[in-house]
OpenMM code with the backbone's topology and positions (N, CA, C; nanometers):
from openmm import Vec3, app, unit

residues = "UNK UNK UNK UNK UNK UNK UNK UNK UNK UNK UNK UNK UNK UNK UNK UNK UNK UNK UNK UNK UNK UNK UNK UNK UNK UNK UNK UNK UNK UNK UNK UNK UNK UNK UNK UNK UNK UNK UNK UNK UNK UNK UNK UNK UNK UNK UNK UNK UNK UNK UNK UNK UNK UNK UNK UNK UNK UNK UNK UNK UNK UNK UNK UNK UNK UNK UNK UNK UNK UNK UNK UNK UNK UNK UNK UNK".split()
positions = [
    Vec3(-0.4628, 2.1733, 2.6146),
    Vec3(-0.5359, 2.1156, 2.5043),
    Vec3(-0.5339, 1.9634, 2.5194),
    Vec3(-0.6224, 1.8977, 2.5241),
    Vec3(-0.6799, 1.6886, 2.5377),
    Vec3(-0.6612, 1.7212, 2.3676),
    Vec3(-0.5993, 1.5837, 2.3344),
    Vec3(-0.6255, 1.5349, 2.2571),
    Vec3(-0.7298, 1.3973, 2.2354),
    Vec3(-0.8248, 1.4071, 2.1289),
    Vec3(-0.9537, 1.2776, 2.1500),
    Vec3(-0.8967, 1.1922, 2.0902),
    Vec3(-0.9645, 1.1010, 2.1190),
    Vec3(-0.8908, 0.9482, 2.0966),
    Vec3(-1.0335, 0.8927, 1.9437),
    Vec3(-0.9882, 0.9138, 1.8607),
    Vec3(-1.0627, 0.8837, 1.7693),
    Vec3(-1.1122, 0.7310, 1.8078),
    Vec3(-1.3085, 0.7431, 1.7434),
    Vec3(-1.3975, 0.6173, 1.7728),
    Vec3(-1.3509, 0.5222, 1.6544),
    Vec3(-1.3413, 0.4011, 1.6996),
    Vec3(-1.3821, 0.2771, 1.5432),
    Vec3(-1.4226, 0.3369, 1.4890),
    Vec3(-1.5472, 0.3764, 1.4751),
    Vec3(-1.6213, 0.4284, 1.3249),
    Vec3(-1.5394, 0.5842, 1.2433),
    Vec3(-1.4779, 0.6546, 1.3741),
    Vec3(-1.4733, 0.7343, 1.2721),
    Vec3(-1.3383, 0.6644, 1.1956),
    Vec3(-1.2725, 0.5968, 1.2483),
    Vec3(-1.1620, 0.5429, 1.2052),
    Vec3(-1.1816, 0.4614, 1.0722),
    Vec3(-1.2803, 0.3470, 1.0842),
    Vec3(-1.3529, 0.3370, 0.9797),
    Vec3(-1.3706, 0.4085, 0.8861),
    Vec3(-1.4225, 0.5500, 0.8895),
    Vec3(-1.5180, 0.6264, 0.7912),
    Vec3(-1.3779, 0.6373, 0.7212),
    Vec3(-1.3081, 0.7067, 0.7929),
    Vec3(-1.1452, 0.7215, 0.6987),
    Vec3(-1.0751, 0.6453, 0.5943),
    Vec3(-1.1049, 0.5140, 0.6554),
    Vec3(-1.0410, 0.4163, 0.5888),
    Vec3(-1.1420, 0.3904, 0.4845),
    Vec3(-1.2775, 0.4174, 0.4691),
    Vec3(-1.3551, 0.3836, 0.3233),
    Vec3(-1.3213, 0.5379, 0.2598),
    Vec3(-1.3067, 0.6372, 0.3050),
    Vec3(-1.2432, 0.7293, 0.2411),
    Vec3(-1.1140, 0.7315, 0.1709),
    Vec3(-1.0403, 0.6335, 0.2249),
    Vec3(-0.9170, 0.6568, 0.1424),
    Vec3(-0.9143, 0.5269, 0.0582),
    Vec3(-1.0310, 0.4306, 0.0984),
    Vec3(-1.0407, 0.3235, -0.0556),
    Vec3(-1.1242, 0.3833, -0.1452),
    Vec3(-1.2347, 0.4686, -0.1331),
    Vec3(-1.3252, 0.5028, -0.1903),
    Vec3(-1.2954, 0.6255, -0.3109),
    Vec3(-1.2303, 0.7121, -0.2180),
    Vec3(-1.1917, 0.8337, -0.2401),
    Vec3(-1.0568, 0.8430, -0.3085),
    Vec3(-0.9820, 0.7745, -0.2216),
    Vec3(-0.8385, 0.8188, -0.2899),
    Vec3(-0.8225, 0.6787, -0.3609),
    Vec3(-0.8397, 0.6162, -0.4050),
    Vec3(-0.7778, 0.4534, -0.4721),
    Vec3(-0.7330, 0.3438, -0.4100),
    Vec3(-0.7158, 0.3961, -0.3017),
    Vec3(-0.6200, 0.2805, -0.1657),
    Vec3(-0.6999, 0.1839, -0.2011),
    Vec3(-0.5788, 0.0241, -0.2033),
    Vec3(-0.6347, -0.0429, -0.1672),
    Vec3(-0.6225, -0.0815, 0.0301),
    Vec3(-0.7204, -0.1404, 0.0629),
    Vec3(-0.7871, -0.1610, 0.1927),
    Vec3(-0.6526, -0.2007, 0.3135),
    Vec3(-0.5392, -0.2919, 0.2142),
    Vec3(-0.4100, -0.2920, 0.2970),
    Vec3(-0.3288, -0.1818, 0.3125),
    Vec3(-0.3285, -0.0783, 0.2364),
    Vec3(-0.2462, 0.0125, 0.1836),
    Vec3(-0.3032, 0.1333, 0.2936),
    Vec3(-0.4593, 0.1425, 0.2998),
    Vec3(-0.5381, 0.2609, 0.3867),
    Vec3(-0.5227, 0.2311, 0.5366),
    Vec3(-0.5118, 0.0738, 0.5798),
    Vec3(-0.4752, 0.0077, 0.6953),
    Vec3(-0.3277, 0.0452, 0.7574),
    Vec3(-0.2530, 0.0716, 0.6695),
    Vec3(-0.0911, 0.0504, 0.7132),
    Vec3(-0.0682, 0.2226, 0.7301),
    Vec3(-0.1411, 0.2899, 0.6319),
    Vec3(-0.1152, 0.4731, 0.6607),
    Vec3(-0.2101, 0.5359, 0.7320),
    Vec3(-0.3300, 0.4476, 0.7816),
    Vec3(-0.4029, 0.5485, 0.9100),
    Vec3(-0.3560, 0.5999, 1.0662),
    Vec3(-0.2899, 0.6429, 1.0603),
    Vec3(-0.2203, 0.6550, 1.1416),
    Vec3(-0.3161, 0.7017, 1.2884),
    Vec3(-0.4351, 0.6656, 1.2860),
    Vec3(-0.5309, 0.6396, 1.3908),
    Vec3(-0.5555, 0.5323, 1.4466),
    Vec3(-0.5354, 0.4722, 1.3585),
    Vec3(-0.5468, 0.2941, 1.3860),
    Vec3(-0.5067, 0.2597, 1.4813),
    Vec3(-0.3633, 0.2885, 1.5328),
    Vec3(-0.2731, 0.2518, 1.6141),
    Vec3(-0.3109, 0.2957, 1.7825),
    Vec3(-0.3787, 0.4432, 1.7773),
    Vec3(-0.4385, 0.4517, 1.8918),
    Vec3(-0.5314, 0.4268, 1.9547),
    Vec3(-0.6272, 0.3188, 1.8607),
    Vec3(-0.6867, 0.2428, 1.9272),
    Vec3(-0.6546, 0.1048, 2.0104),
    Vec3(-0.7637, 0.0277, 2.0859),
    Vec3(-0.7462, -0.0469, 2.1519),
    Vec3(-0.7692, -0.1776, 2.0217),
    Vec3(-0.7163, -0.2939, 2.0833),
    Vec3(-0.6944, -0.4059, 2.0111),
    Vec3(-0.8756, -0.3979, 1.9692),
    Vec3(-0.9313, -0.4274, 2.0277),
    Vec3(-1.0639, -0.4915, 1.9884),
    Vec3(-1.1345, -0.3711, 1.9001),
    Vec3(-1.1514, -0.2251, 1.9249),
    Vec3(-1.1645, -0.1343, 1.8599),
    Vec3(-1.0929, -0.1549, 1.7087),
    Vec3(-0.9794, -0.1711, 1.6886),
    Vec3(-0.9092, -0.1827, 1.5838),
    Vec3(-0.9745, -0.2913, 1.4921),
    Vec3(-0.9990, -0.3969, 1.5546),
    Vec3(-1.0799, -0.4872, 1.4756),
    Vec3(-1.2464, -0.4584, 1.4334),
    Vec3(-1.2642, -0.4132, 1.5167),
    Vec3(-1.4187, -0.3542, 1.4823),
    Vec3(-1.4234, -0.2660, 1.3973),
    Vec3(-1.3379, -0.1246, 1.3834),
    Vec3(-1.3050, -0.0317, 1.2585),
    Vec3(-1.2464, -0.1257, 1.1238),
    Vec3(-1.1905, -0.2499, 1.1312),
    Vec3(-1.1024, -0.2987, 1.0249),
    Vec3(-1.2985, -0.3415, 0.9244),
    Vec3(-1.3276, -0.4806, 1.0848),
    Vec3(-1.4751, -0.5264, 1.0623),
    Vec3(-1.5800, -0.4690, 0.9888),
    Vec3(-1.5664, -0.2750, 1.0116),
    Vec3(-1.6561, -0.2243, 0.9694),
    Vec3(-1.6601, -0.2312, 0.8429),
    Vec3(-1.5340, -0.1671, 0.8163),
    Vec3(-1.4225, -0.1464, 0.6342),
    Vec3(-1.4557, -0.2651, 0.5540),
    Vec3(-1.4486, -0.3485, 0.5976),
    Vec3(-1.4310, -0.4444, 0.5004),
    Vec3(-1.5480, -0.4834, 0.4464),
    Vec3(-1.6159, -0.5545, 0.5666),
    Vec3(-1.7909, -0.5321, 0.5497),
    Vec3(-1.8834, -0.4400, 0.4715),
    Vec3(-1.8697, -0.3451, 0.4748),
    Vec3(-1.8802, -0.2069, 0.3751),
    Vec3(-1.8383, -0.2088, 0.2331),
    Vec3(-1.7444, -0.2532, 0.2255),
    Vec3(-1.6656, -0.2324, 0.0874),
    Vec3(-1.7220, -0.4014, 0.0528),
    Vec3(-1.7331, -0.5227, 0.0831),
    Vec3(-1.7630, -0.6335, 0.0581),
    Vec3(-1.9177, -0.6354, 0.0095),
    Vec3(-2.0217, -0.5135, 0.0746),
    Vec3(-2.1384, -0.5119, 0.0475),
    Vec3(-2.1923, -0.3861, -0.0433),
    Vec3(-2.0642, -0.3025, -0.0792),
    Vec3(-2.0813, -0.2201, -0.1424),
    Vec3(-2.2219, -0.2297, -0.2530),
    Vec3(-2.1790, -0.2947, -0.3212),
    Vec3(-2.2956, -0.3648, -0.4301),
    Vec3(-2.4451, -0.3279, -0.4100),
    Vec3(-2.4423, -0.4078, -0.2894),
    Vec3(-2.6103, -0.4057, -0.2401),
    Vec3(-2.6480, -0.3338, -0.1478),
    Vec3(-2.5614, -0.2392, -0.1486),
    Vec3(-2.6092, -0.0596, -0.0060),
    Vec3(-2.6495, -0.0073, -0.1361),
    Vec3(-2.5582, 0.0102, -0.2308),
    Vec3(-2.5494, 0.0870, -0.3997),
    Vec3(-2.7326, 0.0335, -0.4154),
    Vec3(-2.7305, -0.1131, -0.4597),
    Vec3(-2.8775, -0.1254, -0.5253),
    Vec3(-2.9826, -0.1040, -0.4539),
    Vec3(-2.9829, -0.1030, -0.2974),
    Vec3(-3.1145, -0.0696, -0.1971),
    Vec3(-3.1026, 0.0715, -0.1952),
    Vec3(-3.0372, 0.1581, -0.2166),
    Vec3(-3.0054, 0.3208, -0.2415),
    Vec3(-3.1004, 0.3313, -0.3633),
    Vec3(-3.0630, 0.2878, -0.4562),
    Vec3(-3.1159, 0.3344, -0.5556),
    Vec3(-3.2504, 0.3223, -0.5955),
    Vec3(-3.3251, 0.1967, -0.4950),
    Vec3(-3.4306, 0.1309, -0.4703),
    Vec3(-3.5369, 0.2112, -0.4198),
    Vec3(-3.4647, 0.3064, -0.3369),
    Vec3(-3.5157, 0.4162, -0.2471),
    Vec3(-3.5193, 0.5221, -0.3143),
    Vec3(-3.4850, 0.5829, -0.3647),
    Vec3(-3.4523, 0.7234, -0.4455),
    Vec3(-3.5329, 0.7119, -0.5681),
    Vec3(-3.6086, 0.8292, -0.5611),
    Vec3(-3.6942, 0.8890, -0.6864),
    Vec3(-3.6396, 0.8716, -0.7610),
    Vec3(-3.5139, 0.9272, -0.7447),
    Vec3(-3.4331, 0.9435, -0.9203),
    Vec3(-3.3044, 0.9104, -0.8553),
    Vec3(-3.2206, 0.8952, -0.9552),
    Vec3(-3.1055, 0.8278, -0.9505),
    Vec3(-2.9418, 0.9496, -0.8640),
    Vec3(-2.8947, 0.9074, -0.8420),
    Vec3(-2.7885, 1.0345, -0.7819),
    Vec3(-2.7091, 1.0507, -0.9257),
    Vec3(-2.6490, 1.2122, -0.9048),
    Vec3(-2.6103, 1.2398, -1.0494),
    Vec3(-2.4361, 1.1889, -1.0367),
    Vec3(-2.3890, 1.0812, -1.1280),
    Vec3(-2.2506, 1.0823, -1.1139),
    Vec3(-2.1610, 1.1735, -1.1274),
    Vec3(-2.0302, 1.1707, -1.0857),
    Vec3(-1.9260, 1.2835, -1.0885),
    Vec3(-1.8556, 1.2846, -1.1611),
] * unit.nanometer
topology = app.Topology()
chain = topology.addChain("A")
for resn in residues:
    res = topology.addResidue(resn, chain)
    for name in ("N", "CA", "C"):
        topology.addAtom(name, app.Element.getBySymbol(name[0]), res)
């Protein structure tokens, strides 16, 4: 059995999952991904790059979403 070497992004996707999803804040999802670590230096920064960027623009993905959409998404 290979084990895969998880991409930046999906590493990324995780880490807005566990700010998004679970409450983490962004230092807190950084220090327990325990994927993080098997990446390469520059990878690691590019998954951090992605996270932050994402969550910094949250706002205005949210208002061009909604810009787009017939109708509104139903909250949870």
């Amino acid at each position: 059995m290979t084990m895969s070497i998880p991409s930046a992004r999906s590493v990324a996707f995780d880490l807005l999952a566990a700010v998004l999803r679970q409450k983490k804040s962004l230092d807190q999802a950084l220090s327990e991904n325990s994927n993080l670590g098997g990446l390469e230096v520059r990878d690691r920064g590019f998954a951090r790059s992605i996270t932050a960027t994402t969550l910094r623009r949250l706002g205005q993905i949210d208002a061009l979403i909604d810009i787009a959409l017939d109708r509104p998404i139903p909250q949870k």
